[in-house]
N, C-alpha and C positions, 0 to 999 in steps of 0.2 A: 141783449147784446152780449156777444162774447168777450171776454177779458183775456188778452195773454201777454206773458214778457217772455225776454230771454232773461236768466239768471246765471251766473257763476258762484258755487259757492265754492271757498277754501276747508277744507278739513284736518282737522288734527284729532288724533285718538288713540287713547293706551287701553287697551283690553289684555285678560286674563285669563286661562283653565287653571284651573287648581293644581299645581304639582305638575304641571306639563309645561305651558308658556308661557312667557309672557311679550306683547307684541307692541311697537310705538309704530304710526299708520300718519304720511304725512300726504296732502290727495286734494286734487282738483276736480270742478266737475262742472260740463258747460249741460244746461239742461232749458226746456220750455216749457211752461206755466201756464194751465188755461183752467181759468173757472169763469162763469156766469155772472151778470151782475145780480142776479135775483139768488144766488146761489153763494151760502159758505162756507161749500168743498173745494178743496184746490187739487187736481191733479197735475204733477209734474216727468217727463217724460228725461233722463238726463243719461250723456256717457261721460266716463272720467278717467283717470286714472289718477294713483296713488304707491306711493315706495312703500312697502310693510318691515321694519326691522323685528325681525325674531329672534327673542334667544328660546329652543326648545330644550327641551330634556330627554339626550338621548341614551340615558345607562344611570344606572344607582347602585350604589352597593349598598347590600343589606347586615348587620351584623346576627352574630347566635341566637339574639332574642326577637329575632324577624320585624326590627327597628329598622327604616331607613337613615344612614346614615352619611353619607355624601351622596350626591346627584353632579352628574356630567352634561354638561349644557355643551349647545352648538348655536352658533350665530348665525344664522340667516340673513339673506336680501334679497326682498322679492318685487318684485315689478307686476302691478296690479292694473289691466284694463279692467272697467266695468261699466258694467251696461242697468239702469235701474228706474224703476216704477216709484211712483210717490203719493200718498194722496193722504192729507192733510184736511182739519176741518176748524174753521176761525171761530173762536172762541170770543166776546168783545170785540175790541179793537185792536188787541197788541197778541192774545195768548194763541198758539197755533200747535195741540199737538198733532203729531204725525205716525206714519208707517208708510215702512219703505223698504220692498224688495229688489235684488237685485242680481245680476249673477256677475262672475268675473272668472278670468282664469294668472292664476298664478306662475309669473316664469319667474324661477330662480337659480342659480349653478350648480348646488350643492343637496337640492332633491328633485325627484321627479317634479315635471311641470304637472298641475292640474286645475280642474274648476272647480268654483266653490261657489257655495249659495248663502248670500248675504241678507239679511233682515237688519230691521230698525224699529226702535218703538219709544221714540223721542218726543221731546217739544221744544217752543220754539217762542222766545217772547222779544217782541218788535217794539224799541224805543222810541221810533217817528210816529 
């Protein structure tokens, strides 16, 4: 017999490049769930959207001794649909990790709009 729900999950997440950005990602996602009852793989099928705040770095001044020495950042706001695969494998009863691909495309005011391709390689531990 097949298993499935609808889920919502809420996201929050601050990720980083080194000496380039740094980004705070706040994101909704309505997605459907179907695994087996004999089975503990979970595949989740989900579209969402999510705000991305960016500060990147667009200029540096370098000094005589090819030290960088101040860097010029710029604020972004970007408005994030995404579209994403999931498939996750239950571990016990609570521990779940996962991978999750995804795509999206980026509209913001202040750079070109474009797509981006999203990955995950998270887990997930369930209290009930």
């Amino acid at each position: 017999m097949d298993n499935s729900a609808l889920m919502l999950n809420l996201n929050t997440a601050y990720f980083f490049r080194n000496r380039d950005n740094s980004n705070l990602l706040f994101g909704a996602e309505l997605g459907w769930r179907l695994n087996k009852d004999e089975s503990r793989s979970v595949n989740t099928f989900s579209i969402g959207t999510a705000y991305v705040i960016q500060w990147e770095v667009t200029g540096f001044t370098i000094n005589l001794q090819g030290e960088t020495v101040a860097r010029q950042r710029e604020l972004r706001h970007q408005f994030l649909p995404v579209f994403s695969y999931e498939y996750a494998r239950i571990f016990g009863t609570h521990w779940e990790p996962y991978f999750k691909l995804g795509y999206g495309y980026k509209f913001t005011t202040n750079a070109p709009n474009s797509g981006i391709a999203l990955w995950e390689l998270e887990t997930r531990y369930s209290f009930n």
